[in-house]
N, C-alpha and C positions, 0 to 999 in steps of 0.2 A: 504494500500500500504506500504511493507518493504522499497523499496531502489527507490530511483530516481537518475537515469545513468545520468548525464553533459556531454559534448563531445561538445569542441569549433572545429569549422569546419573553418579553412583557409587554401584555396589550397590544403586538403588534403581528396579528393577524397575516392582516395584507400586503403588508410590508416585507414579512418573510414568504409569503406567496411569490411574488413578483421577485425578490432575491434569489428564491431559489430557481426561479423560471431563466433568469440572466445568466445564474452557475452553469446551469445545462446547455444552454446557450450557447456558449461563448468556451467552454471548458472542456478542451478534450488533448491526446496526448500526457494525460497523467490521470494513475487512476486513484479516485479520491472517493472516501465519507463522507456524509453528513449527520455531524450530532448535532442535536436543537436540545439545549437545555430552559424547559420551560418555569423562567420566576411565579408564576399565577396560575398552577394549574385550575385552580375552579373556575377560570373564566371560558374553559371549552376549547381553546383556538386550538388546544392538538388534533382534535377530532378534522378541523379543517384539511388543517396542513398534512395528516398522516393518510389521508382518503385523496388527495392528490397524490403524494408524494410518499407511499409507502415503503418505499426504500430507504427513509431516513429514519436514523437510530435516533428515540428518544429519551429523554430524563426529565421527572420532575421531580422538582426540588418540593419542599414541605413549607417554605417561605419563600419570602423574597428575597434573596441571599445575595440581590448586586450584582453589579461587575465581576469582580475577581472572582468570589468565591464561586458560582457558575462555571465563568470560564475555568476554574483549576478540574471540579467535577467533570464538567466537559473533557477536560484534555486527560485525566484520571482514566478515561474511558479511552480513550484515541490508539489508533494503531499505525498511522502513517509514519512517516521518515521524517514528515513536518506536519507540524502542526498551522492551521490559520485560523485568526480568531477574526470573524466578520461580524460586524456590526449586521441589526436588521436592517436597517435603514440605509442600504448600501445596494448600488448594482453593478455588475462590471459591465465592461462595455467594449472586452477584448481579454482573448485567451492568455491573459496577465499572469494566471495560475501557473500556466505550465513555462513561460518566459518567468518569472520568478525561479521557478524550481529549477528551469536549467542553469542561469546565473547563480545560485545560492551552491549547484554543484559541481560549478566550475572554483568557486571563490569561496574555498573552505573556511577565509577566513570571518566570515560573513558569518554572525549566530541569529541575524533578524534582519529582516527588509521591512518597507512599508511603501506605497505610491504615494503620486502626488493625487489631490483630493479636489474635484471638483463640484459645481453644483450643477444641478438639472439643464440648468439654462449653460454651463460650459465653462463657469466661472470661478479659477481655482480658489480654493480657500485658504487665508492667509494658514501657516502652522509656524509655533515654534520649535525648533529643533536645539536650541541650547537649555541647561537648566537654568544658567545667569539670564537669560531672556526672561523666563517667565518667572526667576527671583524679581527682577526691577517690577514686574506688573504688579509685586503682590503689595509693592508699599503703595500706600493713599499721600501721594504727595501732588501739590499743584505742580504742572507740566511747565515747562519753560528750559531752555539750554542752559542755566547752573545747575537745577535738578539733575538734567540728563549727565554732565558730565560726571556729578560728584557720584550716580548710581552706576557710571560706566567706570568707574574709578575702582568702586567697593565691590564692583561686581563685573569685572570684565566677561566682555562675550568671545569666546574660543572661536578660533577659525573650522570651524566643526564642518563645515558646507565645505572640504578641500573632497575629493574623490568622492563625493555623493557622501560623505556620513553622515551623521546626525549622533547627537547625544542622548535624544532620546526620539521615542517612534509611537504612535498615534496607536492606541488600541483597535481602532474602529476598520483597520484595514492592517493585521499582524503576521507577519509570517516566518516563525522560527523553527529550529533544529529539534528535534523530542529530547538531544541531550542537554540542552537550554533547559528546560522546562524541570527534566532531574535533575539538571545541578545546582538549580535554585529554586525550585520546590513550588515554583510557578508566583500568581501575585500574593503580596501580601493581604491577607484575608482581615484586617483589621479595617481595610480601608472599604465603605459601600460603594460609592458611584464619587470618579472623578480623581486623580491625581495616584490612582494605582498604578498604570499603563506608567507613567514618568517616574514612580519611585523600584519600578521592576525595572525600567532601562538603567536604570544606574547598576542595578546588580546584573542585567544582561551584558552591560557595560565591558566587566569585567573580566571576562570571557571570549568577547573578541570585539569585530565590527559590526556597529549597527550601520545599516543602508539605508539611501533613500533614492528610489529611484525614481528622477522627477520626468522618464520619458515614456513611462508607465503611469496611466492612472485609474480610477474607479471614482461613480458615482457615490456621494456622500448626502444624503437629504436630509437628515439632520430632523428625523420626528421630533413632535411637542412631545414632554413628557412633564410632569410636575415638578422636577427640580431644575427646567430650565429657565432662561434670566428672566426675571420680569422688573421693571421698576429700576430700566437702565438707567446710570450717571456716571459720572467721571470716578467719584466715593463708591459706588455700590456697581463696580464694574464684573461683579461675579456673584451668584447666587449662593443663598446661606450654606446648604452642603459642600457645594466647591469649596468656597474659604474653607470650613471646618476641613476638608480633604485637605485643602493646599496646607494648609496648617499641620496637617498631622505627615505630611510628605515631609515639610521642612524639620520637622521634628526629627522624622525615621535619618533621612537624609543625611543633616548638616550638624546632631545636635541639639541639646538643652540652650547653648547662647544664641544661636544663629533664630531660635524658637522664643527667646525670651525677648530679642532685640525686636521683632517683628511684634509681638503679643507689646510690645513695651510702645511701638509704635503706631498702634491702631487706638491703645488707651490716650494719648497724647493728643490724636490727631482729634479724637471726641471735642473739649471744649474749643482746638483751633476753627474746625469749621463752621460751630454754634456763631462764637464770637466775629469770624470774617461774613459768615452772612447774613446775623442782624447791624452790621456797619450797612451794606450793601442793601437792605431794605430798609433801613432807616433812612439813606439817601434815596433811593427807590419810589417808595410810599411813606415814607413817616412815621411808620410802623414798626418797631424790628422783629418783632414776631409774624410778618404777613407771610411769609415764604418758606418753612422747615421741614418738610416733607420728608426732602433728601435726607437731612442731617439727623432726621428723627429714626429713618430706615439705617442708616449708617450705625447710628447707637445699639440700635435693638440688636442686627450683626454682630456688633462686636460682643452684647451681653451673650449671644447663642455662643460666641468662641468661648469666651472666659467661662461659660459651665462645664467645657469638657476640658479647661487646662488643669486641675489636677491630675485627669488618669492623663493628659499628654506630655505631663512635667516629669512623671514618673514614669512616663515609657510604657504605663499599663496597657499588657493584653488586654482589646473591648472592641466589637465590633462600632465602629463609627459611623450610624448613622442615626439622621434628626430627627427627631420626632415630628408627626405635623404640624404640630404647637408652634414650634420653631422654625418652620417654614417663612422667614417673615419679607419673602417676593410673593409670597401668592395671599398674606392678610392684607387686610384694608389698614390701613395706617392714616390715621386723623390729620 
């Protein structure tokens, strides 16, 4: 067996309908599995997809078990030479599979690939591939060129983009070795949804080269799902599970300081931006309470971090994920 196909199923029916309709498509010259690990089984959609497509191996899980944890069940299961973890919400749209697989076995030193990612309409989607990249995003600082240099200073960005690498590689489109997978035991299961795939590159890292090969790509559409952003700004540029994710990456990552200076800088930023934009609607309207929506959504974030920074200070084993309480993109905020 060449390739074993992942595909975590929540609420997304149709989605893996038509994914798997692209796989067959477009996929031939390597012979490949499909495991569908489904997060909800009592919603039904197996019965869809298994009466189409019953050649594909299923699992349900007993919860909603996430990202990672899925995918390691998934890949627990898998028989191929590689492994690829596909997003539902994905289609290819050229025999990528098996051009992967011959690249990856000419170029042993290659332990994961990924493409480049486009939208419906053709249009690539920006990715980061450095981890200093998406450390600058995580500060809430006002934008301007002293900011940028001083976080290009503290946090240099590697020439990682030399021969196609990358520092780290996009879950939603993963294609590694099964020796990858056992020599580091696949994702880290503490993490639910978001910043697993980048804290597993650093330990794929390890191991050899990660690829990105931007002259290959696959559709990425990017379904609604409840912890995507809502209630975008400049301050609240990631939804509350991200942060807690990104936060707990930084954690596993870089560290108790690298964890502390960040937590130490989201508390800080709390009265900065109260106090800059009752200046700013005081001149505005007259008022300095007319306008806090943002800064009110910004706070309540940071209280959801500070509840889980005890078990994050102590590196406590916990699965990390929010509750809906804490969901505070999708409450109504006064």
């Amino acid at each position: 067996m060449d390739v074993s196909i992942i595909i975590i199923n929540y609420h997304t029916t149709q989605l893996i309908l038509n994914c798997l309709s692209s796989i067959y498509q477009h996929t031939t010259g390597v012979s490949f599995e499909i495991i569908i690990v489904d997060n909800d089984p009592p919603q039904g959609g197996g019965t869809t997809i298994r009466s189409q497509f019953p050649e594909v191996h299923w699992v349900d899980m007993s919860y909603n078990a996430g990202f990672g944890r899925a995918n390691n069940e998934g890949m627990k299961r898998a028989k191929g030479r590689y492994f690829l973890l596909l997003n539902a919400d994905t289609l290819l749209v050229d025999n990528v599979i098996k051009r992967c697989v011959e690249r990856m076995d000419r170029q042993t030193e290659v332990v994961a690939c990924s493409l480049r990612q486009i939208d419906a309409q053709g249009n690539e989607a920006p990715l980061w591939g450095s981890f200093n990249e998406l450390r600058q995003t995580l500060f809430i600082l006002p934008p301007g060129p002293a900011v940028q240099k001083l976080m290009d200073k503290l946090y240099p960005i590697s020439d990682y983009k030399r021969n196609g690498n990358r520092e780290w590689l996009s879950g939603a489109f993963l294609l590694l070795r099964r020796e990858a997978f056992e020599r580091t035991g696949g994702f880290d299961e503490d993490f639910f949804m978001y910043g697993e795939d980048v804290e597993w590159s650093g330990r794929l890292g390890k191991l050899g080269t990660l690829r990105y090969f931007e002259d290959l790509s696959f559709i990425h559409l990017e379904n609604n799902n409840p912890f995507r952003r809502t209630n975008i700004s400049w301050i609240n540029r990631f939804n509350t599970q991200m942060q807690v994710s990104n936060f707990l990456w930084i954690r596993k990552q870089y560290g108790l300081p690298a964890y502390l200076g960040l937590i130490f800088s989201y508390i800080f930023m709390i009265p900065t931006i109260f106090v800059w934009k009752m200046l700013i609607n005081l001149k505005k309207h007259g008022n300095p309470l007319a306008e806090l929506r943002t800064q009110v959504i910004f706070t309540r974030k940071t209280g959801v971090i500070l509840k889980y920074f005890p078990k994050m200070v102590l590196d406590q084993r916990y699965f990390y994920k929010i509750k809906p309480s804490e969901n505070i993109d999708l409450l109504t905020v006064q």
